[in-house]
Backbone as CSV, one residue per row, in Angstrom:
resi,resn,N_x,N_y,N_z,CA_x,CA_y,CA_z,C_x,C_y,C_z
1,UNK,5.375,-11.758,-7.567,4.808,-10.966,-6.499,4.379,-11.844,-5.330
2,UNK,3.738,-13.011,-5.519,3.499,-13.774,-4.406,4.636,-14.279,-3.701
3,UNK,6.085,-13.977,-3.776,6.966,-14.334,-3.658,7.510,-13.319,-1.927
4,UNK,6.858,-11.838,-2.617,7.085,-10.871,-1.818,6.077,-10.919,-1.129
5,UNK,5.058,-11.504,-1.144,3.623,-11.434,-0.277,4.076,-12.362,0.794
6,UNK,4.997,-13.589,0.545,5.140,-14.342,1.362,6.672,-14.226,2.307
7,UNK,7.309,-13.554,2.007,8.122,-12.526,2.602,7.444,-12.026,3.823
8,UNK,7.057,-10.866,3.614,6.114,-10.075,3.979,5.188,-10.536,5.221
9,UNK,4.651,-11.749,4.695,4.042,-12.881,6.099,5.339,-13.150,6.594
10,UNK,6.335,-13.472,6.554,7.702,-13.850,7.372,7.496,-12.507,8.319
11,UNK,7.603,-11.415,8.172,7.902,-10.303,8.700,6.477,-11.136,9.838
12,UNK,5.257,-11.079,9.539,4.422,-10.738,10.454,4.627,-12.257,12.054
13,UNK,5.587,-12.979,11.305,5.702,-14.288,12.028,6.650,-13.648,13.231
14,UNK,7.737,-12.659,11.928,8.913,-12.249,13.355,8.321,-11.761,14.712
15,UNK,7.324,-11.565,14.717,7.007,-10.475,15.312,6.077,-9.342,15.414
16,UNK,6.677,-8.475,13.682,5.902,-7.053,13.349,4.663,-7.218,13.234
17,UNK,3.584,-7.151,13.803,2.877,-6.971,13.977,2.104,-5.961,13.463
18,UNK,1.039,-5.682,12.407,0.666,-4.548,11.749,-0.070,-3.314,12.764
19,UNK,0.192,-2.176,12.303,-0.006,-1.285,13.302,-0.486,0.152,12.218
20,UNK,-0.230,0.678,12.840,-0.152,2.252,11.915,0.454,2.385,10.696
21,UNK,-0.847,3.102,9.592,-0.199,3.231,8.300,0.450,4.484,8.310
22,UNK,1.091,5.352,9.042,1.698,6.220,8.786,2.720,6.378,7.815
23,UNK,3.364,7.445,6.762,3.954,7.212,5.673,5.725,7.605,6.715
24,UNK,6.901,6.980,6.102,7.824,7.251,7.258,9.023,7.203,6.508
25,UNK,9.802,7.864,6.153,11.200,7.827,5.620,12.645,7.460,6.758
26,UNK,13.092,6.897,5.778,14.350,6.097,6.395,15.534,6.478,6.403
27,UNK,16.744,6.888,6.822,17.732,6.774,6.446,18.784,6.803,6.996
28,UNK,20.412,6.935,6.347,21.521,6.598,6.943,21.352,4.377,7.286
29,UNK,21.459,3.968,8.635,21.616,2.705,8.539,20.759,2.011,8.560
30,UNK,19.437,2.409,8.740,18.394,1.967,8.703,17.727,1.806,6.758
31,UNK,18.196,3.080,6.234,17.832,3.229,4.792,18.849,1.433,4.082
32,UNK,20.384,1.730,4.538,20.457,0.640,4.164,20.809,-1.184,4.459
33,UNK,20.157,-0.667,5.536,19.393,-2.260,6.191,18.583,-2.129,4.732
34,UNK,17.041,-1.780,5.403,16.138,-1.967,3.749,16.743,-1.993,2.420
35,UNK,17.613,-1.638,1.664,18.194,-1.894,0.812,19.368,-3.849,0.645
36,UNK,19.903,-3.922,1.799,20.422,-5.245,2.266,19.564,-6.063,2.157
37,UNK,18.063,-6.062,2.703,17.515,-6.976,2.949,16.862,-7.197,1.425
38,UNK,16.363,-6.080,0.457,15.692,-5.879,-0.702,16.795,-7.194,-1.656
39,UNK,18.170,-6.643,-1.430,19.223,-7.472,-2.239,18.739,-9.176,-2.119
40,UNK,19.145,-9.565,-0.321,19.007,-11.045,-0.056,17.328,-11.745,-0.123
41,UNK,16.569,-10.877,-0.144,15.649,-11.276,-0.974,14.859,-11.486,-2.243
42,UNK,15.186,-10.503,-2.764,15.133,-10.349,-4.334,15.734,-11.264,-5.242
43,UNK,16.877,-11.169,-5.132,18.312,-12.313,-5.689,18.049,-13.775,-5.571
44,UNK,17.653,-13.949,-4.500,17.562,-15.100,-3.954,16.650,-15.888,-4.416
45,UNK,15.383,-14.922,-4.677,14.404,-15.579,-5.747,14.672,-15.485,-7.480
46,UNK,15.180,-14.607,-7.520,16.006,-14.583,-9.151,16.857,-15.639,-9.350
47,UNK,17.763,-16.365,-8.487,19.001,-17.086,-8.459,17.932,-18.332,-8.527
48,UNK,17.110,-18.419,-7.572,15.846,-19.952,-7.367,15.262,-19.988,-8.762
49,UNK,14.654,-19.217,-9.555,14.118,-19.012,-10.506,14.877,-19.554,-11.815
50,UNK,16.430,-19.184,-11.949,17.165,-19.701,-12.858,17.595,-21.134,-12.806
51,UNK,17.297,-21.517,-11.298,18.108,-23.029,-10.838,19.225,-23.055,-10.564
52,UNK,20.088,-21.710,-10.146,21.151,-21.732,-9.308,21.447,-22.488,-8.122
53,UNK,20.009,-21.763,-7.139,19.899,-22.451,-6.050,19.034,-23.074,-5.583
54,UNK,18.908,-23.793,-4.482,17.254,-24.527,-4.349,16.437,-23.867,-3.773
55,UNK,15.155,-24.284,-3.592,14.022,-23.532,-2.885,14.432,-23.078,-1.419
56,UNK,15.121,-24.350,-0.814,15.807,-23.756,0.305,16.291,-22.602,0.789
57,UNK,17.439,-22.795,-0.353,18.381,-21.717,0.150,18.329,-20.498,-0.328
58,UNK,16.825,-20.435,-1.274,16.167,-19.182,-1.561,15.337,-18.661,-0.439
59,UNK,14.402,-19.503,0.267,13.826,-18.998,1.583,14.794,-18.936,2.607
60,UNK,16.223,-19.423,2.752,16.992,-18.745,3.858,17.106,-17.017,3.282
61,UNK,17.238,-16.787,2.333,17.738,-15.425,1.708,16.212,-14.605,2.054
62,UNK,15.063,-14.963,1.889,14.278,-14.492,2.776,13.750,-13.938,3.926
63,UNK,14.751,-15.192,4.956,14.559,-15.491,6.025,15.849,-14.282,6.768
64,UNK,16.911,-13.881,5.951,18.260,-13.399,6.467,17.724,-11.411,6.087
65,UNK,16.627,-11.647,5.037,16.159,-9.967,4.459,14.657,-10.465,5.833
66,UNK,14.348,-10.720,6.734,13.727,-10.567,7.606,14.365,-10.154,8.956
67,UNK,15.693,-11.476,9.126,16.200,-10.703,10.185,16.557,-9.561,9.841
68,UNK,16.969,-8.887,8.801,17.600,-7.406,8.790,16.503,-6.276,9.265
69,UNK,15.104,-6.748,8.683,14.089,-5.735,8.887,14.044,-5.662,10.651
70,UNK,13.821,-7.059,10.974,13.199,-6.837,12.568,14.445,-6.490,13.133
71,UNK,15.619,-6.228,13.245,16.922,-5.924,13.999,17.267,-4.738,13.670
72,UNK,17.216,-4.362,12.379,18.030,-3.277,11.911,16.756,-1.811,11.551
73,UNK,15.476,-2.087,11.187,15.022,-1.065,11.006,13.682,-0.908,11.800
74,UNK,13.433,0.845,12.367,12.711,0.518,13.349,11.061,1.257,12.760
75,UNK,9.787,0.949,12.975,8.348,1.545,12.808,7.987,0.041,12.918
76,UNK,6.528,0.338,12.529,5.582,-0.482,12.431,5.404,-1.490,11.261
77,UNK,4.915,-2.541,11.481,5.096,-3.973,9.554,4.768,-2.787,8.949
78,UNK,3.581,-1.872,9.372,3.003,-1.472,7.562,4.356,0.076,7.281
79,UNK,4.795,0.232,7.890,6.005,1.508,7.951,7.016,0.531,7.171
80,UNK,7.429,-0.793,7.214,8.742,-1.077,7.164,8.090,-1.753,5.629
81,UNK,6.505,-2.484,5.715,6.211,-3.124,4.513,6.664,-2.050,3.523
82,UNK,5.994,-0.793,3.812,5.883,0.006,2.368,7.582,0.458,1.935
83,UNK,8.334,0.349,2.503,9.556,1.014,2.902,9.954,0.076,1.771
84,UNK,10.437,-1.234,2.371,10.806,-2.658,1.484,9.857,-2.653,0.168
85,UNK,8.895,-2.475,0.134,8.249,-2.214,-1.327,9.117,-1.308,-2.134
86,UNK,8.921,0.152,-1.741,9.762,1.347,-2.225,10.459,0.465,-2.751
87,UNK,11.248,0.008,-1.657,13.012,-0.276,-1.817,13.346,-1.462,-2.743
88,UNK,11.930,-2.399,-2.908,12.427,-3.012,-4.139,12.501,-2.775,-5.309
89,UNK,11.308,-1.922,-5.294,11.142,-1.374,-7.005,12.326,-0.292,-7.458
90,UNK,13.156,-0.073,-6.788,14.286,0.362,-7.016,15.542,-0.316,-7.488
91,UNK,15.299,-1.929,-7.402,16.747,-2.483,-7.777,16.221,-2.455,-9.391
92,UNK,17.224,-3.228,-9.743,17.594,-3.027,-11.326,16.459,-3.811,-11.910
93,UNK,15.448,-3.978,-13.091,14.757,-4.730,-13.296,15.587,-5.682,-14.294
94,UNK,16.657,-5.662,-14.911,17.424,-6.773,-15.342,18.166,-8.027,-14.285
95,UNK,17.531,-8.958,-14.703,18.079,-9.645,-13.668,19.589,-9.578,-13.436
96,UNK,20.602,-9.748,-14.568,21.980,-9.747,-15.107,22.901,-8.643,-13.905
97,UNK,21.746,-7.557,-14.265,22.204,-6.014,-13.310,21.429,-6.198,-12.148
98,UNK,20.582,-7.165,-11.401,20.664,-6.953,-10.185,21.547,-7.942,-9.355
99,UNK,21.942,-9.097,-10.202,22.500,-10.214,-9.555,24.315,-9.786,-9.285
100,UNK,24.560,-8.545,-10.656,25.349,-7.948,-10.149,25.514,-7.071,-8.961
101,UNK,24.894,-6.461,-9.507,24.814,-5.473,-7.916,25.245,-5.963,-6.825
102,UNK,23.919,-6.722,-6.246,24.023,-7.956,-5.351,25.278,-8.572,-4.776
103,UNK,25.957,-9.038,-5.621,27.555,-9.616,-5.404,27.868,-8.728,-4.904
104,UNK,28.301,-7.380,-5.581,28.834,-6.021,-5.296,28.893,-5.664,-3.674
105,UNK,27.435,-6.072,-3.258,27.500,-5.510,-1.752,27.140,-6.737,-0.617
106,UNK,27.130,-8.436,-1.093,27.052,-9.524,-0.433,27.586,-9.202,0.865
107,UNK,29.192,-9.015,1.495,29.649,-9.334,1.835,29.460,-7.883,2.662
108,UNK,29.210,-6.815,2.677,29.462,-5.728,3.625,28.362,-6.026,4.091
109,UNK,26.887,-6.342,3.287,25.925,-6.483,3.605,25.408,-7.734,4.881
110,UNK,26.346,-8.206,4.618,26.352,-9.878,5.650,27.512,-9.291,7.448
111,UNK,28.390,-8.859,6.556,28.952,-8.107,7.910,28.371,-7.339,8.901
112,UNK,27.713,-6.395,8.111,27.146,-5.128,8.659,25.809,-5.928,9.580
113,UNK,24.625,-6.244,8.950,23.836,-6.536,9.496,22.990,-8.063,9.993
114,UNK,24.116,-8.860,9.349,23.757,-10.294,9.815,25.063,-11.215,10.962
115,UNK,26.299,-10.028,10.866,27.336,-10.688,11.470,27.725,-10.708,12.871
């Protein structure tokens, strides 16, 4: 969890700035921006965790599920925080099945909103 707390401060560095807790639903490309970014951050610390990859190139995967938030989806940090919360507790809690997943949509996901 401190993993996502420090995420989360990334967001407030971009920029987002905390504002209104209003509750706010997402969707179409914005729903899956938040889902893109949930992947390259999530994974990224699962993949760091096993020793796939290094600390590095686990906080770029951080750093790439931040640009998606501040570019791709629009409200306030605490609109987009709770959103990305939602949206994580939704991936798979097996790591095996989220690292799959993940692969599954790397590459549309990198097109679509980082390319």
């Amino acid at each position: 969890m401190f993993k996502v707390a420090w995420l989360i401060g990334l967001l407030t560095l971009a920029g987002l700035a905390p504002a209104s807790a209003q509750t706010r639903a997402y969707y179409g490309e914005e729903a899956q921006a938040l889902q893109c970014a949930a992947y390259f951050s999530y994974t990224s610390l699962v993949l760091e965790r096993r020793g796939l990859i290094t600390q590095r190139r686990a906080q770029e995967g951080a750093l790439q599920a931040t640009a998606i938030l501040g570019r791709h989806v629009s409200g306030t940090y605490s609109q987009k925080r709770k959103a990305f919360v939602a949206v994580l507790s939704q991936l798979p809690r097996a790591e095996g099945d989220l690292i799959e997943e993940s692969i599954r949509y790397y590459n549309w996901c990198s097109e679509r909103f980082l390319g």
